[in-house]
OpenMM code with the backbone's topology and positions (N, CA, C; nanometers):
from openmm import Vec3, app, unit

residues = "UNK UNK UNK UNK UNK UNK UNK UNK UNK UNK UNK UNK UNK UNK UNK UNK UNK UNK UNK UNK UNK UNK UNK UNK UNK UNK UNK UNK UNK UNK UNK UNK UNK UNK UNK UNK UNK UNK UNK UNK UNK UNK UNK UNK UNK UNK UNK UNK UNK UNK UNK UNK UNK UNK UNK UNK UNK UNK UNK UNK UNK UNK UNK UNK UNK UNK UNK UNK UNK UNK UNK UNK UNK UNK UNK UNK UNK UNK UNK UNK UNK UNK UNK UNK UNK UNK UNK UNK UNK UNK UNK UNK UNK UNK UNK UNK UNK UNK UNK UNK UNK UNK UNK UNK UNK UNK UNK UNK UNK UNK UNK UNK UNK UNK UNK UNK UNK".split()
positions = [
    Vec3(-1.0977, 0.7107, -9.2381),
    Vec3(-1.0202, 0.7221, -9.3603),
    Vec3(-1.0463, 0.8592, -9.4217),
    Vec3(-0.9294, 0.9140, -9.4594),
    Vec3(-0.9693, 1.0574, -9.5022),
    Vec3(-1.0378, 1.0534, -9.6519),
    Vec3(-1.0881, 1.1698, -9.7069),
    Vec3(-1.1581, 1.1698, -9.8082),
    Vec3(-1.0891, 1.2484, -9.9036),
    Vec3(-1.1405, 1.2538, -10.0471),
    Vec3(-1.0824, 1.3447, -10.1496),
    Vec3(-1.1353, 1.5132, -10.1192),
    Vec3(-1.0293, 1.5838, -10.1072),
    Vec3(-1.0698, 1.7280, -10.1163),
    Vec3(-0.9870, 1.8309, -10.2110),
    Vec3(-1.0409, 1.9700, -10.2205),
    Vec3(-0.9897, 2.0546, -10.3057),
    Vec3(-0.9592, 2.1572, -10.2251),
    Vec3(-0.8162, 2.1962, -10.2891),
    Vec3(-0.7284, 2.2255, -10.2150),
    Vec3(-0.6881, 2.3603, -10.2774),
    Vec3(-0.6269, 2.4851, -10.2354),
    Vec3(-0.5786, 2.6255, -10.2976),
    Vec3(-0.4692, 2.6054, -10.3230),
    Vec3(-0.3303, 2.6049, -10.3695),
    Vec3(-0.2213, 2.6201, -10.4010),
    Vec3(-0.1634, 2.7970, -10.4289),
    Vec3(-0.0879, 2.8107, -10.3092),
    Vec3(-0.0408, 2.9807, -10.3956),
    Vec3(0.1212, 2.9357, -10.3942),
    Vec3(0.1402, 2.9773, -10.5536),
    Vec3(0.2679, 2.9980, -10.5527),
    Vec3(0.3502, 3.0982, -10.5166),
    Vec3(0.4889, 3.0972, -10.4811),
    Vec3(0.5315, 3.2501, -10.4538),
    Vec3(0.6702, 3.1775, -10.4901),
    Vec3(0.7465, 3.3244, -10.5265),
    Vec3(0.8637, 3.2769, -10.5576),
    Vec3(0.9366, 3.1425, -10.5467),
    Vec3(0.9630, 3.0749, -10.4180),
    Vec3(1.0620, 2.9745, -10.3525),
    Vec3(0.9758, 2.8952, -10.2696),
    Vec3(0.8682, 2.9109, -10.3012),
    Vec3(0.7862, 2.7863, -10.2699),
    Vec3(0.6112, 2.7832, -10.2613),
    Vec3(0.5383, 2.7023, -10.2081),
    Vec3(0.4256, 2.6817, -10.2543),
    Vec3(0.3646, 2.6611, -10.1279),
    Vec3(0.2227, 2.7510, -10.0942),
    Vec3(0.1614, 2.7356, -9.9887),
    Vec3(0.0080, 2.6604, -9.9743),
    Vec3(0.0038, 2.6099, -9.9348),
    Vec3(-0.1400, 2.5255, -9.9231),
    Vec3(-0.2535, 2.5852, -9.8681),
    Vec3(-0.3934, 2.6333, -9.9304),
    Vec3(-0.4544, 2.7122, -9.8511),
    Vec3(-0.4228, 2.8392, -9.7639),
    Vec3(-0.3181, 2.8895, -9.8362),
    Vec3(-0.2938, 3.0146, -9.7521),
    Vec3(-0.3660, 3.0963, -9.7971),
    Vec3(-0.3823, 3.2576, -9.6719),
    Vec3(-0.4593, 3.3454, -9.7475),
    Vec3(-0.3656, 3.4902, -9.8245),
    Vec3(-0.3972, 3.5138, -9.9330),
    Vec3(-0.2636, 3.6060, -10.0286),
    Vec3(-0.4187, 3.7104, -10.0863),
    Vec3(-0.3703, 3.8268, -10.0685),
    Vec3(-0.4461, 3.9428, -10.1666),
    Vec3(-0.3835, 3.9430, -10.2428),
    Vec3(-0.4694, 3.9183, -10.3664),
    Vec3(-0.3946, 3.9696, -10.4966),
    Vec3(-0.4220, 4.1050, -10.5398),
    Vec3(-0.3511, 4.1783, -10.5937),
    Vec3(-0.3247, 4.2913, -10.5646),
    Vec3(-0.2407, 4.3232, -10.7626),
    Vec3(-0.2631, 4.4544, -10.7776),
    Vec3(-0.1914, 4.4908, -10.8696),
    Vec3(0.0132, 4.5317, -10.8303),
    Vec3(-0.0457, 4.5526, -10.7130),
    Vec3(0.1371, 4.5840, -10.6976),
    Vec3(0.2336, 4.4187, -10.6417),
    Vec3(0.1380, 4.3094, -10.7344),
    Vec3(0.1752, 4.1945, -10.6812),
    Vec3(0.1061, 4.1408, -10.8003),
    Vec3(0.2167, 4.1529, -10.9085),
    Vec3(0.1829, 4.0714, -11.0404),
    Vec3(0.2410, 3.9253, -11.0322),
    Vec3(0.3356, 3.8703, -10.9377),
    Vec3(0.3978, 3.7296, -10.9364),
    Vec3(0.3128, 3.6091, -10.8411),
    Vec3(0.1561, 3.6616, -10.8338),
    Vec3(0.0724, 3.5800, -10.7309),
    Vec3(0.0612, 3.4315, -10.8467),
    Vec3(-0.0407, 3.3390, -10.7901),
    Vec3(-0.0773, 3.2038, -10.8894),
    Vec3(-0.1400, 3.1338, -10.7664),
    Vec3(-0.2557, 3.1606, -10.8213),
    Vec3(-0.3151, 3.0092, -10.7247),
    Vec3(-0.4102, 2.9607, -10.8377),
    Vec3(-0.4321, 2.8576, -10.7673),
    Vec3(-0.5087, 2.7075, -10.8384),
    Vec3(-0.5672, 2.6250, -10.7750),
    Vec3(-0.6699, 2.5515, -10.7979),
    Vec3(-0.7290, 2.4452, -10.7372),
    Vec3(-0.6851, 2.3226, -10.7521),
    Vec3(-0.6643, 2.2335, -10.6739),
    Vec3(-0.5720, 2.0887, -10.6429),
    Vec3(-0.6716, 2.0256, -10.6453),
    Vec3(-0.7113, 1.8778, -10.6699),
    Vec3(-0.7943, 1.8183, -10.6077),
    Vec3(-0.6895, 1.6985, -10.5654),
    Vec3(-0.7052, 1.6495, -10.4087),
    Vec3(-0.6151, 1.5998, -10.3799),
    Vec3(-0.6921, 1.4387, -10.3022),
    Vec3(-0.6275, 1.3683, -10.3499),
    Vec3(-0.6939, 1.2349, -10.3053),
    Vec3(-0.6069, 1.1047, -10.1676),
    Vec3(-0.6991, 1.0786, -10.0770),
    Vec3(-0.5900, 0.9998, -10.0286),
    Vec3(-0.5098, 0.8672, -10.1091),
    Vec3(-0.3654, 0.8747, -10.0089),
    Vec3(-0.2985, 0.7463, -10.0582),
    Vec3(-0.3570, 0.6256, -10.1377),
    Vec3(-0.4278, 0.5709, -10.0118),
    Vec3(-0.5000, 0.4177, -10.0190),
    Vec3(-0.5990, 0.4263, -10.1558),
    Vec3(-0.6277, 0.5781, -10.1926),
    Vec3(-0.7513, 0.5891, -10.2634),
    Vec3(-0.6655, 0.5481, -10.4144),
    Vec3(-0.5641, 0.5917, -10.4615),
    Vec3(-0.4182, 0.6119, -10.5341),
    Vec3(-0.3850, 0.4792, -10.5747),
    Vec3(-0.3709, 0.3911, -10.4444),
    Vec3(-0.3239, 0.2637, -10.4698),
    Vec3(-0.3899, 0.2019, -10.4911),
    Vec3(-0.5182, 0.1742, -10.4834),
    Vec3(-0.6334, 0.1060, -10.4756),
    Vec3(-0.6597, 0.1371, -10.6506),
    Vec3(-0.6818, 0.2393, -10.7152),
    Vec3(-0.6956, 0.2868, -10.8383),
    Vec3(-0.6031, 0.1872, -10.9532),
    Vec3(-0.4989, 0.1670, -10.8767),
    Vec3(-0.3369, 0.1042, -10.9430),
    Vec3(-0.3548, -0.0581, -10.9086),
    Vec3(-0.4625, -0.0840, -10.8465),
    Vec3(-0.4686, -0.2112, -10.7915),
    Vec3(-0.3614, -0.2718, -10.7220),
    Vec3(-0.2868, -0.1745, -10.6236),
    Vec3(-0.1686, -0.2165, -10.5803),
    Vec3(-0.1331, -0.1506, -10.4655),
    Vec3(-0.1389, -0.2221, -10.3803),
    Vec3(-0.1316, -0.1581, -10.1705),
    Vec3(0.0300, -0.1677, -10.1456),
    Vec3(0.1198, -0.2403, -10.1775),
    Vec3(0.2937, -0.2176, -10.1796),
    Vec3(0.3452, -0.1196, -10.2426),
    Vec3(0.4340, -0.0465, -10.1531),
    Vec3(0.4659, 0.0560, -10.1516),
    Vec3(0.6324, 0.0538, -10.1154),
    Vec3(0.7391, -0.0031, -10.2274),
    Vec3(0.9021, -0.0145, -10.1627),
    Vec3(0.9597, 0.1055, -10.1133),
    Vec3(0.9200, 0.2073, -10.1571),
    Vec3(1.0063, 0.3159, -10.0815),
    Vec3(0.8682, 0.4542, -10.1157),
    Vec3(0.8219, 0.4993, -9.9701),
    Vec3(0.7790, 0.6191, -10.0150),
    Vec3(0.8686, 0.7477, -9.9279),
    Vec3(0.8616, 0.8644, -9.9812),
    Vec3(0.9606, 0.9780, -9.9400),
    Vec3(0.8539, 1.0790, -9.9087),
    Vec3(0.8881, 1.1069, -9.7753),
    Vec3(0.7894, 1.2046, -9.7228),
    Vec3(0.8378, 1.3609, -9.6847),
    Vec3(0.8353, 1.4852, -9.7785),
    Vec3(0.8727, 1.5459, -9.7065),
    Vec3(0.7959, 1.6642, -9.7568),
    Vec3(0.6996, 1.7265, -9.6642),
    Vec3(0.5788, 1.8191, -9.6562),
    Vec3(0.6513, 1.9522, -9.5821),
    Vec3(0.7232, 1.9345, -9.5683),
    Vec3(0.7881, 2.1020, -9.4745),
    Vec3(0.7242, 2.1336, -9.3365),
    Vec3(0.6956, 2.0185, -9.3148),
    Vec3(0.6587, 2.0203, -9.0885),
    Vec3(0.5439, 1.9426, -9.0961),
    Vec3(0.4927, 1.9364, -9.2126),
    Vec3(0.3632, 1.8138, -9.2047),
    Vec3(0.3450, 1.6853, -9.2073),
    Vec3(0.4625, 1.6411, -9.1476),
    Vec3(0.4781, 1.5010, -9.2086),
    Vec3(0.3759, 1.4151, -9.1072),
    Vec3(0.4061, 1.4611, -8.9659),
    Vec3(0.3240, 1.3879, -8.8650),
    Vec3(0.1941, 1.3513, -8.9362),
    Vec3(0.1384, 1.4873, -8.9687),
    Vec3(-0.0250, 1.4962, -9.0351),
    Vec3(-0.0327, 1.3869, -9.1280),
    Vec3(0.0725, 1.3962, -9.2141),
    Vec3(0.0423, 1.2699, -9.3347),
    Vec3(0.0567, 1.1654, -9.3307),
    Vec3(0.1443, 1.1384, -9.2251),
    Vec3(0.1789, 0.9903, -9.2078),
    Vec3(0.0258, 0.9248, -9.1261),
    Vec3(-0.0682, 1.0241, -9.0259),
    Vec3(-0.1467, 1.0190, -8.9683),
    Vec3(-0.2857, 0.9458, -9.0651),
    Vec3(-0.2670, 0.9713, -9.1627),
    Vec3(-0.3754, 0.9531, -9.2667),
    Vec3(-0.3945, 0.8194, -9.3172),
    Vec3(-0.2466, 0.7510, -9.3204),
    Vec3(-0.1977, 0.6306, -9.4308),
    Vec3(-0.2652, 0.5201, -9.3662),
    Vec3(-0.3428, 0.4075, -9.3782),
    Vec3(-0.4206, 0.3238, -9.3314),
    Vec3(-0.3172, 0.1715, -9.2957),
    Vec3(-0.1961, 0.2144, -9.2721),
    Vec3(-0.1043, 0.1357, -9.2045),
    Vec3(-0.1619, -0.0483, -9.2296),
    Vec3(-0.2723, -0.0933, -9.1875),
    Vec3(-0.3678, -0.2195, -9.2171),
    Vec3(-0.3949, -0.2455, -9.3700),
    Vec3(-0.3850, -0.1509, -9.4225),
    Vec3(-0.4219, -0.1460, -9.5701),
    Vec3(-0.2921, -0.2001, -9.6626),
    Vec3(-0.2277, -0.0862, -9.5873),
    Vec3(-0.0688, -0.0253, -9.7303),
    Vec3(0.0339, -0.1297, -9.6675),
    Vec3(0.1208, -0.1853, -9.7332),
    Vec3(0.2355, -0.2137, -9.6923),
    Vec3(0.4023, -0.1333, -9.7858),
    Vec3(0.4361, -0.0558, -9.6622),
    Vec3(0.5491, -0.0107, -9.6799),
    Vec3(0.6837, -0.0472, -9.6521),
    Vec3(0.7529, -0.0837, -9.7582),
    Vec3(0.8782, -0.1424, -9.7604),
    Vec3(0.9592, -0.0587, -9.6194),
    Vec3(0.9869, 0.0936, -9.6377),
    Vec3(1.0773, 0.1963, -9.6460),
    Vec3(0.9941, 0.3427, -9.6374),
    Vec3(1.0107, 0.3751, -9.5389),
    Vec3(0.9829, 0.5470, -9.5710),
    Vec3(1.0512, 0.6180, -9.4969),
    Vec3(1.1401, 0.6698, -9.5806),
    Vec3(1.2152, 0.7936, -9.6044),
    Vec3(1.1450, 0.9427, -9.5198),
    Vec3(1.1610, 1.0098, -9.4279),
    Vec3(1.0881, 1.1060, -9.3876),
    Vec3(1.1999, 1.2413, -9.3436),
    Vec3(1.1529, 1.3420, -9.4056),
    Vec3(1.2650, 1.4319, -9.4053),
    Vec3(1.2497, 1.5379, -9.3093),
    Vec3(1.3025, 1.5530, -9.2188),
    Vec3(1.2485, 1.6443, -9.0626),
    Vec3(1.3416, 1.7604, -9.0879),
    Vec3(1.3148, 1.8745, -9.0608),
    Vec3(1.3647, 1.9644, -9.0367),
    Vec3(1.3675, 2.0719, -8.8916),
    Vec3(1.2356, 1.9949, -8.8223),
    Vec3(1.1750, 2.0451, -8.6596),
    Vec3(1.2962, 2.0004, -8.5641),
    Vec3(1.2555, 2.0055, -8.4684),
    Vec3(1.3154, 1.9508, -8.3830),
    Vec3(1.3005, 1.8283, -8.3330),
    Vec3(1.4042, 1.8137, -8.1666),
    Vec3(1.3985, 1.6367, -8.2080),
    Vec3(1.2539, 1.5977, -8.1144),
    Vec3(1.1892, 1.7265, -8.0837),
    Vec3(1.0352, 1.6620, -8.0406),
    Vec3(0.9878, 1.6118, -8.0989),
    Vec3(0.9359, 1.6741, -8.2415),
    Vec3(0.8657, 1.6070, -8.3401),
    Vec3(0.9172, 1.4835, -8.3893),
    Vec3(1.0560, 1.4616, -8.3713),
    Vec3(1.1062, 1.3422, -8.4422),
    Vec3(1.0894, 1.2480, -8.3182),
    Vec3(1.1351, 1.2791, -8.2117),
    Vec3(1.0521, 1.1617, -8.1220),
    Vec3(0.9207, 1.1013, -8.1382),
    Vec3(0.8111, 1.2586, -8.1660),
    Vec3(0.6732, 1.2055, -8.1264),
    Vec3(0.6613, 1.0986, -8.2728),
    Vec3(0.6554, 1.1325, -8.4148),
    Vec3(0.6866, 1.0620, -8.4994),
    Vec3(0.7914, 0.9229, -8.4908),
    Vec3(0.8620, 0.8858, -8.4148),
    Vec3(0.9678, 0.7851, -8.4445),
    Vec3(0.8216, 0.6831, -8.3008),
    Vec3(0.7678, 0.7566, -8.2034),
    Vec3(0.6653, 0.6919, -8.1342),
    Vec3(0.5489, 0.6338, -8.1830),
    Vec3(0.4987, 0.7085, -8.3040),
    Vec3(0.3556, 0.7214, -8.4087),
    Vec3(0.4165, 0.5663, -8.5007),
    Vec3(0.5454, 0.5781, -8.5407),
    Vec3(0.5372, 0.4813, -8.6216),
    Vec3(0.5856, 0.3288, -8.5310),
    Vec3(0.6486, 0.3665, -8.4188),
    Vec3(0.6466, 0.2398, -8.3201),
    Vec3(0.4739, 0.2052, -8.3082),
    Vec3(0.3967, 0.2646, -8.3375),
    Vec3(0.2349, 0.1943, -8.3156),
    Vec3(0.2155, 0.1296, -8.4081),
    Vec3(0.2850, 0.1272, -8.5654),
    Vec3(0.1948, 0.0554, -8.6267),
    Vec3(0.3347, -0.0477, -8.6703),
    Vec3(0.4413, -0.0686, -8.6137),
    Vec3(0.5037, -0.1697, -8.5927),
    Vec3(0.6371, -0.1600, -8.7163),
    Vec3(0.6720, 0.0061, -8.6743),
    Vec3(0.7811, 0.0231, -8.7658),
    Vec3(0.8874, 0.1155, -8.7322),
    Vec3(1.0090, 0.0703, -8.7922),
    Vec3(1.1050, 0.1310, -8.6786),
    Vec3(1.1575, 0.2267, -8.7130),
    Vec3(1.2289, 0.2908, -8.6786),
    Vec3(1.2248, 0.4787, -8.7751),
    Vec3(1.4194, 0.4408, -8.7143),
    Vec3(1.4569, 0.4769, -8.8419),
    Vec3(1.6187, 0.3869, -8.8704),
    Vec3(1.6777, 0.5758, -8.8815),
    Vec3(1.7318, 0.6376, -8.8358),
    Vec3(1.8235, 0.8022, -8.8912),
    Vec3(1.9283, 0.7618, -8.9647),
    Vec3(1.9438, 0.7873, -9.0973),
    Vec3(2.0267, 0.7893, -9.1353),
    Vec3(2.0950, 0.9737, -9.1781),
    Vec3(2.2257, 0.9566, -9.1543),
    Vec3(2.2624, 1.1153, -9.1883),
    Vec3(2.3551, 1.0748, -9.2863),
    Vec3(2.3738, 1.1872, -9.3602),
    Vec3(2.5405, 1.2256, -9.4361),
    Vec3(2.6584, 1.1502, -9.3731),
    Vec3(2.7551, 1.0870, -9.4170),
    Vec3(2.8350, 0.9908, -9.3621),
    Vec3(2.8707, 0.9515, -9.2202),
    Vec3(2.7217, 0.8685, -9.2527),
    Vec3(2.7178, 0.8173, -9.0965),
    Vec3(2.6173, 0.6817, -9.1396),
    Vec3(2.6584, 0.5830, -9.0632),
    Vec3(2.6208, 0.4327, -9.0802),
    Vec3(2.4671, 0.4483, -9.0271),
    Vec3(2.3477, 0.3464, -9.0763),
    Vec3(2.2222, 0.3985, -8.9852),
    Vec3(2.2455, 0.3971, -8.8304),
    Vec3(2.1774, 0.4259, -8.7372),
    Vec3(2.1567, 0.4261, -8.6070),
    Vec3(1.9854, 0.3862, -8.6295),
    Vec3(1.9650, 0.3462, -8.4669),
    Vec3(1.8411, 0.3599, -8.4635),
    Vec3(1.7938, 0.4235, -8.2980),
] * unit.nanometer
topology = app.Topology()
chain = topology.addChain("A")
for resn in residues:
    res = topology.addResidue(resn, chain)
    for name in ("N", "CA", "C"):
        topology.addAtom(name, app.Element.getBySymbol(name[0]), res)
């Protein structure tokens, strides 16, 4: 089970990097970082006294494998999760395989189009 850690945040214009490394610099007045402290899921729900979960939405910008990797599947029960891919359809295979292990079926839905599976 993963643990609570602290995390860098740099902002930059159009989006936000996790632990990246940025010189801050005077000819680079638009830098911002910060410390996160970031806790797992189960740790979240457990706090809330509450392991059901009707819809969670996952979308990390290529990390999703990683996060979904974390969620204690035995623990949580998830109605629905929403997962937003932008990779290719490797990753969405190896992911649509990851969640066939813990006994869940990965449904595509697109822009006007009925689900498939």
């Amino acid at each position: 089970m993963p643990y609570p850690k602290e995390v860098t945040l740099h902002q930059e214009t159009d989006e936000v990097k996790i632990n990246s490394v940025h010189v801050n610099s005077l000819d680079d007045p638009d830098w911002f970082n910060t410390r996160v402290k970031c806790f797992p899921l189960l740790s979240l729900l457990l706090a809330m006294n509450d392991t059901n979960i009707d819809y969670l939405s996952l979308d990390t910008g290529g990390t999703e494998l990683q996060v979904l990797e974390t969620i204690p599947f035995e623990h949580v029960k998830i109605e629905i999760i929403g997962v937003h891919l932008t990779t290719n359809d490797f990753e969405k295979d190896t992911i649509k395989k990851f969640l066939a292990t813990k006994n869940i079926l990965l449904t595509e839905i697109r822009q006007d189009e009925t689900p498939k599976t």
